[in-house]
N, C-alpha and C positions, 0 to 999 in steps of 0.2 A: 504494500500500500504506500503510495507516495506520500509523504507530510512536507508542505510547503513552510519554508520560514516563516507563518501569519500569528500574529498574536497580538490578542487588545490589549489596554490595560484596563482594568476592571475593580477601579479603590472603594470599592464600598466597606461600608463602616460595619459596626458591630450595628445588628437592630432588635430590639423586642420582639421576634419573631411572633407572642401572642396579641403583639396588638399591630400588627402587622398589616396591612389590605390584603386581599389575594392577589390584585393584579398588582404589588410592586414585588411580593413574594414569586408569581412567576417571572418578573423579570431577573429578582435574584437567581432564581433556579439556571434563568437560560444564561446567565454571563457567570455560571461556576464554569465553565467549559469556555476558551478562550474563540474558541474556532465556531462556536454556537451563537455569540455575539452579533446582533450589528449596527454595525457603527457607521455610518453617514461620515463617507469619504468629503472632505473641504473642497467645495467649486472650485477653487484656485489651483487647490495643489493637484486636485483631477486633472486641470486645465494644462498646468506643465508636465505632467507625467505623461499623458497623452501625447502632446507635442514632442518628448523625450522617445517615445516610443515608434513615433512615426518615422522617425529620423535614422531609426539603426534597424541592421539586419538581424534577423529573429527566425534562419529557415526550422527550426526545431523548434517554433511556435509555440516559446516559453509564455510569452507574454497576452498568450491567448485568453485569460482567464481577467483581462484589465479592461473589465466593461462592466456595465451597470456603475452602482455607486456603494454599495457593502466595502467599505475596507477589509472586511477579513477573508472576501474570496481571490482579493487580488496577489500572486503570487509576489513574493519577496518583501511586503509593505507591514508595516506594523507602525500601529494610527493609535493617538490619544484618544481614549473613548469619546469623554465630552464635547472635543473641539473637531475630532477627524484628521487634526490635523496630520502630517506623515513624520515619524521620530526616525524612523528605522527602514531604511531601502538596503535587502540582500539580493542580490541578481546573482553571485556567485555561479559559476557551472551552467549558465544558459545560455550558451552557444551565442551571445552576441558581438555583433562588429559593428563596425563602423565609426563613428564619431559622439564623443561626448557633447550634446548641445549644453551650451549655459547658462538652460531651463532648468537645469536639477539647481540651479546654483538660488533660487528663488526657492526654494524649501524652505523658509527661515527657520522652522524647529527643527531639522533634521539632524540628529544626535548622532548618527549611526550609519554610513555608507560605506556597501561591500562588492567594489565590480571585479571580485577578483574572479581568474579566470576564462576571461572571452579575449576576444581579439579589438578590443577595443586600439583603434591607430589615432592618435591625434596626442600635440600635447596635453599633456597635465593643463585644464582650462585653470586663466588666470583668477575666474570669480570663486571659486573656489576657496576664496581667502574669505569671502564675505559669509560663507556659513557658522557664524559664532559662536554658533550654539553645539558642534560637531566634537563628538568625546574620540571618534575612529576612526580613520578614515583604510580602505584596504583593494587597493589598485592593481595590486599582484598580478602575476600570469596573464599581463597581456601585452601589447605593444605601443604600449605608451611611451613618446621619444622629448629627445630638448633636455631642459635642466629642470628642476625643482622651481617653482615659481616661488621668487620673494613672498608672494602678496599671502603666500600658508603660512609665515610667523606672527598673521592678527588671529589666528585658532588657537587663541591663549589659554581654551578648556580642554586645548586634544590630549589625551592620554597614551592611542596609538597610532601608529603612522607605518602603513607597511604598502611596500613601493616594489617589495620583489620580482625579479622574473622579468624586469622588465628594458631587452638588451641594446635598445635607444635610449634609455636615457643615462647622459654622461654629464661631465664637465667636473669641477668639484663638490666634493660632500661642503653643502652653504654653511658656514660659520654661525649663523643662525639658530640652527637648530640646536644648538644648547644650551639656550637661553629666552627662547619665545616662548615659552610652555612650561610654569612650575610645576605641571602632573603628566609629563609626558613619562612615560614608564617602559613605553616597547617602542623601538625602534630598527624598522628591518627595511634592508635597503641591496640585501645581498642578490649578487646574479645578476648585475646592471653593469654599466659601463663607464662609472664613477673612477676619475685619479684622484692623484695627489695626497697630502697626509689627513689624519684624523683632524678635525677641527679641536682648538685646546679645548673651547666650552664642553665638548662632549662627556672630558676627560673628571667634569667634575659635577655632571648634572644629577645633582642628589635623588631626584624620584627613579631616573634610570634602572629599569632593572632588565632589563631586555635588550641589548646590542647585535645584529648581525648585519656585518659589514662584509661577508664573505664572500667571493669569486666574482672581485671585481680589478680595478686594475690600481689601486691603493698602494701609497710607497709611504719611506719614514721609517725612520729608527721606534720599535713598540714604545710606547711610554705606560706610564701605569695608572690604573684607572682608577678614582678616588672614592667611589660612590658602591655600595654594596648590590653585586649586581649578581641576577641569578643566572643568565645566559648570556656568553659571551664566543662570539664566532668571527675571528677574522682570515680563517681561512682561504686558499686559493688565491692573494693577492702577491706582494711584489715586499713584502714588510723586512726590516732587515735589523739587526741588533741583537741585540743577549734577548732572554727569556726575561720580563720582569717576574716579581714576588704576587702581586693583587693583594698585596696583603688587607686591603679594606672590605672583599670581598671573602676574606678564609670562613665563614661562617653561614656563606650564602652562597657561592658560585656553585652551579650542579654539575653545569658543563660549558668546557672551554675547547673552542676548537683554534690552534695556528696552523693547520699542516699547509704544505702546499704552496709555503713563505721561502726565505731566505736567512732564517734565522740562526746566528751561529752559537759557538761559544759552547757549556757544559748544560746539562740540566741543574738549574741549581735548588738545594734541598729545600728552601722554603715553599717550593711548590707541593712539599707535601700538609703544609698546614693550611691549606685549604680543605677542611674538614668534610665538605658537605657535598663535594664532587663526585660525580657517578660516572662523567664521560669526559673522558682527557687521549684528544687527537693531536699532537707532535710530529707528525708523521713527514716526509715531503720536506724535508729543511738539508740542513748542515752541521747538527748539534755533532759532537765529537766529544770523546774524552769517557773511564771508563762510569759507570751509574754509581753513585755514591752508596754505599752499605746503610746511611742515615737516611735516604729517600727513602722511605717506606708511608705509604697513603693508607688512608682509614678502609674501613670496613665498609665503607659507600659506595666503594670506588666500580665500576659493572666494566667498563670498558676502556684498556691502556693500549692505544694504540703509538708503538716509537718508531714506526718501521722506516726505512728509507732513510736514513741518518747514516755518519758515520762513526757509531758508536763504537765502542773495542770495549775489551777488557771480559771478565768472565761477567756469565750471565748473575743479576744478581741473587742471592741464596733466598733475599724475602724482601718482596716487590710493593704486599701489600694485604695489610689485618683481614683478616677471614675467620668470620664463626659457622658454626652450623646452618646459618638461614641466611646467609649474607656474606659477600664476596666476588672478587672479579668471575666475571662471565666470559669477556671475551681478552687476549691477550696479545698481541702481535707486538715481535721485537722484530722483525725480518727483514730480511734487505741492510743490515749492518754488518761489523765487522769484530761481535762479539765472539772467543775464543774458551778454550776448558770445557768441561762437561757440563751436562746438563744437570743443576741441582735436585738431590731429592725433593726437596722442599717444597718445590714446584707442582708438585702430587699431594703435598697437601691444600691445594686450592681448590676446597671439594664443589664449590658451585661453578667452574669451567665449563663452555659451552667450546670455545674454542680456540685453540694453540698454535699459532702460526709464527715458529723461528725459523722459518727459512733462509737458504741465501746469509750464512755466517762462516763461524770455521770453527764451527763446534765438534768436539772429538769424542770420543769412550763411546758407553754403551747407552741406548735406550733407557729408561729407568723402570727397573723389572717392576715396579711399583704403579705405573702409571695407570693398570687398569684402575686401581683405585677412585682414580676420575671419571665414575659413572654419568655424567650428565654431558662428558666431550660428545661433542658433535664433528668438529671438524678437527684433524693435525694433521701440520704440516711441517716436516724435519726438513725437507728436500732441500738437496744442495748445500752440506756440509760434509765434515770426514768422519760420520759418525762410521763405528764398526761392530762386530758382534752382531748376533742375531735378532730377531725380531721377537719380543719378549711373550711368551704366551700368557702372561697377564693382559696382555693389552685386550684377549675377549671381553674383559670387564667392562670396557667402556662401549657397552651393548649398545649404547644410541647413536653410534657412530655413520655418518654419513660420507664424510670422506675422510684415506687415510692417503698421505702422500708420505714416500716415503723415499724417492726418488733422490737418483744422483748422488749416493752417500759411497760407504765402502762393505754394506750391508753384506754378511754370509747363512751358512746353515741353508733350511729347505721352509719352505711355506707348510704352514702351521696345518694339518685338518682341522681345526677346533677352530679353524678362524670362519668358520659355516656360522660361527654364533653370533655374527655378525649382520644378521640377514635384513638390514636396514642398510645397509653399506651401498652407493650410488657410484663411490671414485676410489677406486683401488690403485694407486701408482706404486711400482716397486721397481723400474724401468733402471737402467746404468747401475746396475750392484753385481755382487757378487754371488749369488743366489742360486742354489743347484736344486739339482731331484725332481720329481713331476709336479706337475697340478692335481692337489689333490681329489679324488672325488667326490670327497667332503663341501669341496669347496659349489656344487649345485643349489646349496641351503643359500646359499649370498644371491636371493633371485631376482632384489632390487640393482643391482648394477647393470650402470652405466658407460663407466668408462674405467677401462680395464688395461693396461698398460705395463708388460711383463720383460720388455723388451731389454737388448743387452745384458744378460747375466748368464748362465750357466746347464738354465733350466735344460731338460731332454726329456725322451719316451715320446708317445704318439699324444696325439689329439685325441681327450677320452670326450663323453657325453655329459658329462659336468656343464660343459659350457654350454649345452643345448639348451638348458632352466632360464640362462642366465634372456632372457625375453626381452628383456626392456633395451640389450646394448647398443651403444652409438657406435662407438669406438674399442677396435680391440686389436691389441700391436703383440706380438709375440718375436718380432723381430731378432736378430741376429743371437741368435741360442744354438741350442744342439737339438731341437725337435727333428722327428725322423716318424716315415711310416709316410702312408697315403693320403691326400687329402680329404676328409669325411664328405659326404653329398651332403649335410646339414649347414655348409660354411658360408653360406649367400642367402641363407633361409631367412635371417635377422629383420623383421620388419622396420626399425628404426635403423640398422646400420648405416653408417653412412664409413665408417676408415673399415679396412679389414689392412693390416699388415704382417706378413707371415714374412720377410724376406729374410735371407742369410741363414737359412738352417738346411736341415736336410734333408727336407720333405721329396717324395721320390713319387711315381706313379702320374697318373693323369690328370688333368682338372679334371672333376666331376663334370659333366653337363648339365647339373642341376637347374633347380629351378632360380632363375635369376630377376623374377618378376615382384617378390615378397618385398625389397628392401622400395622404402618410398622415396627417399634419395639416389636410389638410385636408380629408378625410372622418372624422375619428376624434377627438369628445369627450375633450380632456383632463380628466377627472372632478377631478385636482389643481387646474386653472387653475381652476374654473369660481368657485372663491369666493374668489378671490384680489382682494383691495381695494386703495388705488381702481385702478380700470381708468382707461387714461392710452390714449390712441390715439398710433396713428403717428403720428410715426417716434419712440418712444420706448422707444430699441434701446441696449442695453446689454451688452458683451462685456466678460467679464473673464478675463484671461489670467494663467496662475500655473505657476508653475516651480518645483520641486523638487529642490535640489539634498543628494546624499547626502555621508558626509565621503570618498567615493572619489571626486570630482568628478563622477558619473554626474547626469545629470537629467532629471526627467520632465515632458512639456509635458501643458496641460491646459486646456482655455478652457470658460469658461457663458456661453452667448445666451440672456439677458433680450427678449425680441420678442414681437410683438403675433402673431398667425398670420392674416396679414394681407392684401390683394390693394388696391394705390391705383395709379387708373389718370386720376386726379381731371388737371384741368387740362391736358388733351390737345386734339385735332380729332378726336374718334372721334365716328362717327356709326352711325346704323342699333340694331337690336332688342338688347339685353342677352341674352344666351345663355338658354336656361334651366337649362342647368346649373351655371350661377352660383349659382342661388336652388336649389341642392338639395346644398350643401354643412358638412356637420353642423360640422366642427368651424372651419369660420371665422368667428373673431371680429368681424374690421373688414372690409367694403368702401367703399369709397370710388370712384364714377366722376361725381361732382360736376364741374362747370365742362366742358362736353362739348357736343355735339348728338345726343345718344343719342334715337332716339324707341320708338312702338310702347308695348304694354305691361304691366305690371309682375305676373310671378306673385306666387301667394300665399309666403310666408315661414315658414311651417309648420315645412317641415323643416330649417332653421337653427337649431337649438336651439342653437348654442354663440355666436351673433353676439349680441355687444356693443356695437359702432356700425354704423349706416347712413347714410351720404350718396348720395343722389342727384340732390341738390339741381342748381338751373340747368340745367336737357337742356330736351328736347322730349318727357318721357313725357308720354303719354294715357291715357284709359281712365276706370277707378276706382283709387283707391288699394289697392296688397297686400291679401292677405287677411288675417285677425282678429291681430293681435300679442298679446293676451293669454297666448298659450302660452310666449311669449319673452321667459322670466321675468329673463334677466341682458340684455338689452337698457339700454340706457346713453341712450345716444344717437343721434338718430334726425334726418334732415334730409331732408324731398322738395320741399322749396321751388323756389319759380319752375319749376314745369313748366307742364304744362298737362292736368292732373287734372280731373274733373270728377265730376259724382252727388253721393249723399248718405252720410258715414259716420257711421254709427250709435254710441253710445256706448260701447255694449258689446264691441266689437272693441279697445278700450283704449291709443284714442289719446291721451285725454284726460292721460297722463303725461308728452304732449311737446306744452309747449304753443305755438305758433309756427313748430311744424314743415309747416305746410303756406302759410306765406305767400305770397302771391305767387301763388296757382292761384284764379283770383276764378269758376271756374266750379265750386269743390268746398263743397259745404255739410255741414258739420260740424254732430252734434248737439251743443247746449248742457247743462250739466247742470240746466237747466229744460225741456230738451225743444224749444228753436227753433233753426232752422238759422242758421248762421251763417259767411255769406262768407269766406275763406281771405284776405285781400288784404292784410291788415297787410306791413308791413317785418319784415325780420331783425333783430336785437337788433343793435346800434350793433358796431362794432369786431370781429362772430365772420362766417369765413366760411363756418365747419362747420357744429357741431350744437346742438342744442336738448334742454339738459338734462332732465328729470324734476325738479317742483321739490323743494327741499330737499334735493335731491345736491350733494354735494362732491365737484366734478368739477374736475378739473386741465386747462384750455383752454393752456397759454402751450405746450406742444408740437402742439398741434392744427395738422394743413396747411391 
């Protein structure tokens, strides 16, 4: 059921109910209910809303309901009973555009205006200054451009003032504004197009309790704020200096965001007597030097984000007070340059939601202790020297949705018992040291996603575990010891979009299975198609992010960056290429280079969404695919060293890839003089892929 912003006000008094008339007792009865009310909308202020209305576009015919004269059917309006007059205009979220006319500016009682959310284009109107009587005003998410109009420092009753979202309007944050208004209290200006430094007024506007100045283009050394303020966000700007204290705020600031600044210098420990903090983002700077053992923050604290710094030094042993019902949630120190082990201590932070130390040069072992963190959701160790095995305590943390664990000097064999994980989405264990099969255990883990095994040790065949596994995008088993046949089940994948099996030593045929199930890989992404540069696998990208609210609640969220992709390159596979291969629209990359594939090669017609081809090194014959010309985002193209042969004519537009047939000395290529010319040249020095198109800027250093 829809509920419109409408409500009367309705001040009736106490009354004698028994000496009461009945008709003023039913009208008491009908105005208990605000929206049962009616109130006799003001001829005037009818007169300019209407005129407001007729002026802007409205195709989602919010403003349908602005006829007759009832104030409380008309949506977004809230009227003084007695007088009609209009206090309160919300339009928020109604699809409006167009121009603000300087009819609303004739409200004279209007306390309370909300156009956040439409596309409203024009400046900030100058009359706007003449509403006196206005406590809020909220312009947000739209496209309002120019500067702040002088004439808003005579709204001497405003309280709040929120201009967000809105990425025309620029120039400087006006000096003003911290001094026209003793009850301004919120002020948000963030996600605009605002330079230059903070205005000093700001710096000491005692009602201020609300600041965000964030992801604009703001410069200046921080200074410190004087006024007890509960949110503070200057994030995504250009700010430069040490960290100050806030010390007028340690008793009331909840959350403070700088990331994203130029901030240098150490963290210095008076920012932990900010008592009342729940969210402290650092992130995105230059801070260096190692975390003082005295920084330790209260039991408030839900979310420490440091990452992106050039921190050093060991992690610290205790970051931050934690009781049984309270404590950090989310953690992230990553993307620094902190060294030594990872503290136990760290495991006693029993409300953790998620652990991201990524990207350091942290050493020893996992800490056997960690399942102890029953409420982890997300960890991330990847890309450090950690070593030693994968601790099977870690089943503990049964709510786990992704583990990353990638890029370390990880040994031993994959756990069975790690099935008790059956909520697990992101599995990375990818560049370790990692031996033994895939367990069969491992079928219980039926929610993954993305699965990523590649570079280590593992061997045996492909079992039926991985059949459960329903939901996968992405799954790389890449350069290992796998051996045995490839199973008919490997294309089955409804959501697959990567399959990478390359550098093992998978032997026997491609199955001819069924290749219609995956929807990526029959289905044109029309977004990807003009996406620049195109980078081939494995040039695979998850980013994982967590949302934590001020109730500790958080919400998990990851984006796979991937190729839609099939590399089966660098195997013992032999025998004819499917033909269902070659009639796959929306795959970008194959790859079955380095093989004894023979037989040969259909035309390529219906691939309209591939971007590279290798099938460089087999045993194809024949003539070469049919005409490439139609396969207009085609990148990169390799069938070198086969055993091609005939004559390819010009016009089939090969001539964009030049070198890509070398090595086939029975295939005669037309010249663009018209002579045929032998195939037998070498590969370009140091590639074992593909053969650019010239004057592309093409990205080889991830190429397999």
């Amino acid at each position: 059921m829809e509920i419109n912003w409408v409500s009367v006000v309705c001040p009736w008094k106490a009354f004698q109910l028994h000496v009461l008339p009945l008709l003023l007792l039913l009208v008491l009865l009908r105005c208990s209910s605000p929206c049962q009310c009616v109130v006799d909308l003001d001829p005037d202020d009818k007169a300019l809303l209407l005129a407001f209305k007729s002026r802007v576009q409205d195709p989602s015919q919010s403003l349908s309901s602005w006829v007759g004269t009832n104030c409380t059917s008309w949506s977004g309006l809230t009227c003084e009973n007695r007088t009609g007059r209009v206090v309160s205009i919300n339009l928020t979220n109604m699809n409006l555009s167009g121009k603000v006319l300087p009819k609303l500016c004739k409200l004279s009682f209007l306390q309370d205006m909300n156009l956040s959310h439409n596309n409203f284009t024009c400046p900030i109107p100058l009359c706007f200054g003449n509403l006196g009587s206005l406590r809020a005003i909220d312009l947000s998410h739209n496209r309002f451009l120019g500067v702040v109009p002088d004439t808003l420092m005579r709204l001497r009753n405003l309280k709040e003032l929120v201009l967000n979202g809105n990425r025309d309007l620029r120039g400087l944050v006006p000096g003003w504004l911290g001094n026209f208004s003793t009850n301004l209290e919120k002020l948000d200006l963030a996600s605009n197009s605002f330079c230059g430094e903070i205005p000093e007024s700001l710096l000491y506007l005692k009602p201020l309790k609300y600041l965000d100045l964030g992801n604009n283009n703001l410069s200046g050394n921080l200074r410190d704020f004087g006024q007890s303020l509960l949110v503070l966000n200057l994030g995504s700007n250009q700010f430069s200096g040490t960290l100050p204290c806030l010390s007028a705020s340690a008793q009331s600031l909840n959350i403070l965001n700088m990331a994203n600044n130029s901030i240098v210098g150490g963290i210095p420990t008076c920012v932990a007597s900010l008592q009342a903090l729940t969210h402290l983002n650092l992130s995105f700077n230059h801070l260096k030097y190692a975390i003082s053992p005295r920084l330790v923050f209260s039991e408030n604290l839900l979310v420490l984000d440091l990452s992106n710094n050039d921190l050093l030094g060991p992690l610290p042993h205790k970051i931050a007070e934690t009781t049984d019902k309270s404590g950090l949630v989310l953690l992230d120190l990553s993307h620094n340059q902190f060294s030594g082990e990872i503290p136990l201590r760290i495991t006693e932070l029993k409300s953790l939601q998620a652990l991201f130390l990524s990207h350091n040069l942290l050493t020893g072992e996992i800490p056997a202790r960690i399942g102890n963190l029953t409420y982890l959701q997300v960890i991330d160790l990847s890309h450090n020297l950690l070593s030693g095995s994968i601790p099977l305590n870690i089943v503990g943390c049964y709510q786990l949705l992704s583990l990353m664990l990638n890029n370390n000097h990880l040994s031993g064999e994959i756990h069975p018992e790690l099935d008790a994980l059956d909520s697990l989405k992101i599995l990375d264990l990818s560049n370790n040291m990692i031996s033994g099969e895939i367990p069969l255990t491992l079928a219980g883990c039926k929610s993954l996603e993305f699965v990523d095994f590649s570079s280590n040790n593992l061997s045996g065949t492909l079992n039926d575990a991985i059949t459960k596994w329903s939901n996968i995008r992405f799954l790389s088993l890449a350069q290992n010891k796998f051996n045995g046949n490839l199973p008919n089940w490997l294309f089955t994948f409804e959501e697959i979009q990567t399959v990478d099996l390359s550098g093992n030593k998978f032997s026997g045929l491609i199955a001819d299975g069924n290749f219609n199930i995956s929807v990526k890989f029959n289905k044109i992404d029309i977004g990807r198609m003009s996406r620049e540069p195109f980078v081939a696998m494995p040039n695979v990208h998850v980013r994982v992010s967590m949302v934590v609210t001020g109730s500790s609640q958080s919400s998990f969220d990851y984006h796979l960056s991937s190729t839609v992709g099939i590399d089966l390159s660098n195997n013992l596979l032999h025998g004819e290429i499917p033909q269902g291969l070659f009639a796959l629209q929306g795959l970008e990359y194959l790859n079955l280079s380095h093989n004894f594939l023979d037989g040969h090669v259909p035309g390529l017609e219906k691939m309209s969404g591939l971007k590279a081809l290798d099938l460089s090194h087999n045993s194809l014959s024949g003539q070469v695919p049919g005409n490439v010309s139609s396969l207009k985002d085609l990148t990169l193209l390799n069938l070198s060293y086969n055993s091609f042969s005939g004559f390819v004519p010009k016009k089939q537009g090969y001539w964009r890839f030049p070198g890509a047939f070398a090595g086939n000395p029975d295939l005669c290529v037309e010249t663009s003089s018209g002579r045929c010319e032998t195939e037998s040249n070498p590969m370009v020095p140091g590639l074992k892929g593909f053969y650019p198109p010239p004057d592309e800027s093409v990205s080889f250093q991830m190429l397999l």
